[in-house]
C-alpha positions in Angstrom: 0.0 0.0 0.0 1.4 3.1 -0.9 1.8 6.2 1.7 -0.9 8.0 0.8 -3.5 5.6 0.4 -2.2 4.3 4.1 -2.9 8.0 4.9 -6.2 7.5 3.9 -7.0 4.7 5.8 -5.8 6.7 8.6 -8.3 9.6 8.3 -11.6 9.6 10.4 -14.5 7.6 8.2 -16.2 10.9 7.2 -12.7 12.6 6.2 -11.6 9.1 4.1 -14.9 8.8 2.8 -14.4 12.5 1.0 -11.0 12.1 0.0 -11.6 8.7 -1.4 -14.3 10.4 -3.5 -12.0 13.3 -4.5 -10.3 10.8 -7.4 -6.6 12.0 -8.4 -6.2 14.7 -6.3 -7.1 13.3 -2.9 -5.0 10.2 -3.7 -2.1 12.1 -4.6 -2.5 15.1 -2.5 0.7 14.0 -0.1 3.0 14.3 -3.3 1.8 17.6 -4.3 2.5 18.9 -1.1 5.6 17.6 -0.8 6.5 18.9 -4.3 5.3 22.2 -3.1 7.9 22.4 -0.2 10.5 21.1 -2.6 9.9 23.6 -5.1 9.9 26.2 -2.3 12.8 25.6 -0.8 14.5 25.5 -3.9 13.3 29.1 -4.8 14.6 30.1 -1.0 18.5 28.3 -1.4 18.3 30.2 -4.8 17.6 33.1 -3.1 20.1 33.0 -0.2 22.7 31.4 -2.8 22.5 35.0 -4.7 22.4 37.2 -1.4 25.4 34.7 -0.1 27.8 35.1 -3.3 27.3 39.0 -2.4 27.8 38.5 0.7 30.9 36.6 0.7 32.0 39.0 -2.0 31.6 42.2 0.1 33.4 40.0 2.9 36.5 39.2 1.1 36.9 42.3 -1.1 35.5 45.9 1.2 39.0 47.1 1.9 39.6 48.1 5.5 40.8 51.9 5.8 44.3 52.3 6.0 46.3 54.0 8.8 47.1 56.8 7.7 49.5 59.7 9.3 51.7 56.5 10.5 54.6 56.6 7.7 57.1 58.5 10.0 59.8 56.1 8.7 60.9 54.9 12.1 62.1 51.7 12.1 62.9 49.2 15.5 66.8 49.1 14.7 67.2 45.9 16.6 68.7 42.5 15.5 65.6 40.4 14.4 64.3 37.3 16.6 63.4 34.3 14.2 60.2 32.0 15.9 58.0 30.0 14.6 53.9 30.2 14.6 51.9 27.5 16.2 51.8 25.5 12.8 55.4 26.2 12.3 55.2 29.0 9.9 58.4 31.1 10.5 57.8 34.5 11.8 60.2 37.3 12.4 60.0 40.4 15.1 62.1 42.4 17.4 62.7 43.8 20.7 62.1 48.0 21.3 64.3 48.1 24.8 64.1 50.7 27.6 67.0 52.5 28.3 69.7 51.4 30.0 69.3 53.7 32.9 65.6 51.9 33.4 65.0 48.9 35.0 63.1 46.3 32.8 59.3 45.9 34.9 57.6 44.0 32.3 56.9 42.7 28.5 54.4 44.7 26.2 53.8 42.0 23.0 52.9 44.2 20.3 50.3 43.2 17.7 50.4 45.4 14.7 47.2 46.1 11.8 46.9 44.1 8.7 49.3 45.8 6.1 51.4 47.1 9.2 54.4 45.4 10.3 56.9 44.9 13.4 57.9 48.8 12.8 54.4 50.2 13.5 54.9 49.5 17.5 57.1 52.7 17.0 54.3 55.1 17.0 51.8 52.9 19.2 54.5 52.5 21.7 56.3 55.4 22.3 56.6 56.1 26.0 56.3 52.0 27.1 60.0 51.4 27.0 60.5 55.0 29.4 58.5 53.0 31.7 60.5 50.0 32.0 58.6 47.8 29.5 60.7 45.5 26.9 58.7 46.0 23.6 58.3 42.8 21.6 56.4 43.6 17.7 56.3 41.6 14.9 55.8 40.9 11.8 52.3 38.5 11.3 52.6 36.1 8.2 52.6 37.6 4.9 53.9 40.8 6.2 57.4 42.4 6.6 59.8 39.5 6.7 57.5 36.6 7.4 56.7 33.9 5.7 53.8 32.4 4.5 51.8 29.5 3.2 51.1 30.3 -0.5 47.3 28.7 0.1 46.4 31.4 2.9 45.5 34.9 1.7 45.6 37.7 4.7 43.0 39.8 5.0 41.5 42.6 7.3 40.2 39.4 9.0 41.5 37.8 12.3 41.6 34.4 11.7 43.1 31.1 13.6 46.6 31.8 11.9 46.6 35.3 13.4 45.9 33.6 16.1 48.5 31.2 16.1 51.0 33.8 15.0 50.6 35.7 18.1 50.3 32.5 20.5 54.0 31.7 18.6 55.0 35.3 19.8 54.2 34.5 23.0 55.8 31.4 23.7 58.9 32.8 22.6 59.0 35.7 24.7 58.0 33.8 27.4 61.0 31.4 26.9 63.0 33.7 27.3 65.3 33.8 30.6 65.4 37.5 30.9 61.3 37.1 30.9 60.9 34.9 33.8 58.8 36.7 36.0 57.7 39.6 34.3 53.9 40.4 33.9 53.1 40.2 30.2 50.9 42.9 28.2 49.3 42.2 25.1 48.6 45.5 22.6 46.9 45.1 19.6 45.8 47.3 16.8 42.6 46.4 14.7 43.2 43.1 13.6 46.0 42.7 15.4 43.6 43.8 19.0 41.4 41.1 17.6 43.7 38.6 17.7 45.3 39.7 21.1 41.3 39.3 22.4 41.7 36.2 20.8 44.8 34.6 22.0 44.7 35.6 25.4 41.8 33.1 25.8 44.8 30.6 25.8 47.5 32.0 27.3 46.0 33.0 30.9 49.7 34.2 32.0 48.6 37.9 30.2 48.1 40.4 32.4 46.4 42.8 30.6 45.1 44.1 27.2 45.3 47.2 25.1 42.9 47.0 22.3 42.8 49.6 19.9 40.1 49.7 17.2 39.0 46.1 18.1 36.4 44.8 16.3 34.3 41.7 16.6 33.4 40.4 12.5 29.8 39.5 13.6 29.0 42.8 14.3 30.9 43.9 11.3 29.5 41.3 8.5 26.1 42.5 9.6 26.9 46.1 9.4 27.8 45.3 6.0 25.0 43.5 4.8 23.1 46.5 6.4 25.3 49.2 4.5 26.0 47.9 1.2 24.1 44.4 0.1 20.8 46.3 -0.8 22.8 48.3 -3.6 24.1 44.8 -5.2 21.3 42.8 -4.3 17.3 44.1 -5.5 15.7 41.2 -3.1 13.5 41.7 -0.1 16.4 39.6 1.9 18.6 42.8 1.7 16.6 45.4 3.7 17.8 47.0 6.5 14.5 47.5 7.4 13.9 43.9 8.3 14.5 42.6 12.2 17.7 41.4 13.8 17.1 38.0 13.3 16.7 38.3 9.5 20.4 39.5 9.2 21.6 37.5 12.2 20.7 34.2 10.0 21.8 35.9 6.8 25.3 36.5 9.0 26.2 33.0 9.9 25.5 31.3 7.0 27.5 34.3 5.2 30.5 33.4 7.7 30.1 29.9 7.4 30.3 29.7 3.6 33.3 32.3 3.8 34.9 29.5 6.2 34.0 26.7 3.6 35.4 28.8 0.8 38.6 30.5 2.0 39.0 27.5 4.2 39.8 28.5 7.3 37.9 30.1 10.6 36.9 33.1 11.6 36.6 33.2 15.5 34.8 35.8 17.2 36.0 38.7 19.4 32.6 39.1 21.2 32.2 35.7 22.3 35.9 35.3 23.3 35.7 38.7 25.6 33.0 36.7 27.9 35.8 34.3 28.9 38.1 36.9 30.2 36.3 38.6 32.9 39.7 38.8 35.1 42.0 40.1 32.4 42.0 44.0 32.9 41.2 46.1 29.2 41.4 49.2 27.9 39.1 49.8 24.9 40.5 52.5 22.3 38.3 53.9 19.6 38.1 57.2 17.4 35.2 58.7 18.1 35.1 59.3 14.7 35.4 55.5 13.3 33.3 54.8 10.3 34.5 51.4 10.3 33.6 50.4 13.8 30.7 52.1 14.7 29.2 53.1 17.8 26.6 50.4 18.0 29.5 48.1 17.6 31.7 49.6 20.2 29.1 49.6 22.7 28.3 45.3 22.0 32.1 45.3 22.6 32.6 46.4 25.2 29.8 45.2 27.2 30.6 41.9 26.3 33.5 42.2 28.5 33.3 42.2 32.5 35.6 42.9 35.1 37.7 45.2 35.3 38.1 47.8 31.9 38.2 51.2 30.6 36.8 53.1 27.2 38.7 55.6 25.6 37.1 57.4 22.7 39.7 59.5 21.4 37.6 63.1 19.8 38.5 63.6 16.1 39.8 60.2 15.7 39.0 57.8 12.6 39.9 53.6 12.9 43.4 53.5 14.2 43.7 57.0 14.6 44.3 57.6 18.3 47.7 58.0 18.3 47.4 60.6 15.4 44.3 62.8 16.9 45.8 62.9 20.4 49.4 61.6 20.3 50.3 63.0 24.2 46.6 61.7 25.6 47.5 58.4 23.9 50.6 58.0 25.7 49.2 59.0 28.7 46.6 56.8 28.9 48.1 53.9 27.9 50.8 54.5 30.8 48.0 55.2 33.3 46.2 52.1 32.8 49.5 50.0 33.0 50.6 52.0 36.2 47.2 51.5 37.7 46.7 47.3 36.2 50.3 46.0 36.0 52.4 48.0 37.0 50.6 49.1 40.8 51.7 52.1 40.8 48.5 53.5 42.7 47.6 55.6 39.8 44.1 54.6 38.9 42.6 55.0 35.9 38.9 55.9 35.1 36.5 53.3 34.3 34.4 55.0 31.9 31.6 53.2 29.6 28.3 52.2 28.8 
């Protein structure tokens, strides 16, 4: 007997009594149906298949602004320190050291921006090695003198080799004699700050974090879709208008066919932050940052607890702190060490939503 006629026979005498009079149609309404949600879902996965294309398109290609007002020139003029990544992929970076006169009171692991390199810790550091910290930047693969994999393609987003690349830094500062004993900082800056978020999830010896334009790419992939999808895309999937859960569906299954494609993950900031409620952060943002904007900040940083501290620097665009307010950057950045590493006394103010 097939399954609908044993549908049939299921059905109250008055219902199978109608449908057995209904010829074709009642005895083959289970396959229309079914061919129904078939044809469907096969209109939806076209559908998201289009929007997804976009989206993984706007993913891999919207170029991240530059830093800009950076290109000073300075250069660490230090002999270079050869390591390798977690995965073995050989990495290269170098030591800024205090003076001579200053006694050596901790480790500062700098994490520079994609394009950047080990040099950038010159303008993001200036004023750390005066206060007796060793400055260790360098160079993440496919940058500066690192090598690379030629399968993997950097990009604007922190992945698990950024990851690994700055768990490899780690380790090799931390075997180092001259280390033992020394409170460690992390210090990133954009995607580097990502991956120092990152990272520190599994190496609980930090001490402390300074994040500057960190981002988390849920926030961001939806921001995206928000900004720019409905100009490539003229389907009802693509308005902004639609609720949160619309583009927070449309957002994983954009990040997990990026995964699938580019072949690799794409872990996320927000979620790691809820695991470090005892590692002490401060939060640096332009106020003026197109790129991360304030609805994204705010998720950020409330996704950490504990002990932390915001710092929206006025007139500053993504990774322009240091640009906008060169003296307050170094200021603060000193404060907050005094005050979380160093214990100085000096305490900083905790200032946020």
């Amino acid at each position: 007997m097939s399954l609908s006629h044993r549908l049939v026979a299921s059905l109250p005498p008055i219902l199978s009594d109608a449908t057995a009079e209904g010829g074709w149609w009642a005895r083959n309404w289970i396959w229309l149906a079914l061919g129904t949600v078939v044809l469907l879902l096969s209109i939806a996965f076209s559908v998201f298949a289009r929007y997804l294309r976009i989206s993984l398109r706007l993913f891999m290609d919207t170029k991240m602004p530059m830093t800009a007002g950076l290109g000073t020139g300075r250069r660490i003029e230090a002999e270079p320190h050869s390591f390798p990544s977690l995965d073995g992929t050989g990495l290269v970076g170098a030591f800024i050291e205090p003076p001579a006169d200053v006694p050596v009171r901790g480790i500062v692991v700098f994490a520079p921006e994609f394009n950047g390199d080990r040099h950038s810790a010159m303008n993001y550091t200036r004023g750390l090695p005066e206060l007796g910290f060793r400055v260790f930047s360098f160079d993440f693969r496919g940058h500066g003198e690192s090598s690379n994999e030629p399968s993997y393609r950097p990009t604007h987003w922190v992945t698990e080799h950024e990851v690994g690349d700055l768990l490899g830094a780690l380790a090799y500062v931390g075997s180092l004699p001259e280390s033992r004993g020394l409170p460690i900082v992390l210090m990133g800056v954009s995607r580097g700050a990502c991956a120092s978020v990152l990272a520190t999830v599994q190496a609980p010896h930090v001490s402390a974090l300074i994040l500057d334009g960190v981002f988390s790419t849920d926030l961001m992939v939806e921001s995206m879709m928000k900004r720019w999808a409905a100009i490539f895309a003229s389907i009802h999937l693509a308005r902004p208008s639609h609720p949160p859960e619309v583009f927070a569906i449309l957002r994983v299954m954009t990040v997990l066919y990026a995964e699938l494609k580019m072949r690799v993950r794409f872990p996320l900031v927000r979620k790691a932050l809820t695991r470090l409620d005892d590692v002490p952060m401060l939060f640096i943002w332009g106020a003026t940052d197109a790129y991360v904007e304030p609805h994204q900040r705010i998720k950020v940083y409330r996704a950490k607890s504990g002990v932390k501290q915001m710092w929206e620097v006025p007139g500053a665009k993504h990774n322009q702190g240091v640009v906008a307010d060169p003296q307050g950057y170094c200021e603060r950045i000193a404060a907050f060490l005094q005050s979380r590493v160093l214990g100085d006394g000096r305490e900083g103010s905790d200032r946020g939503p």
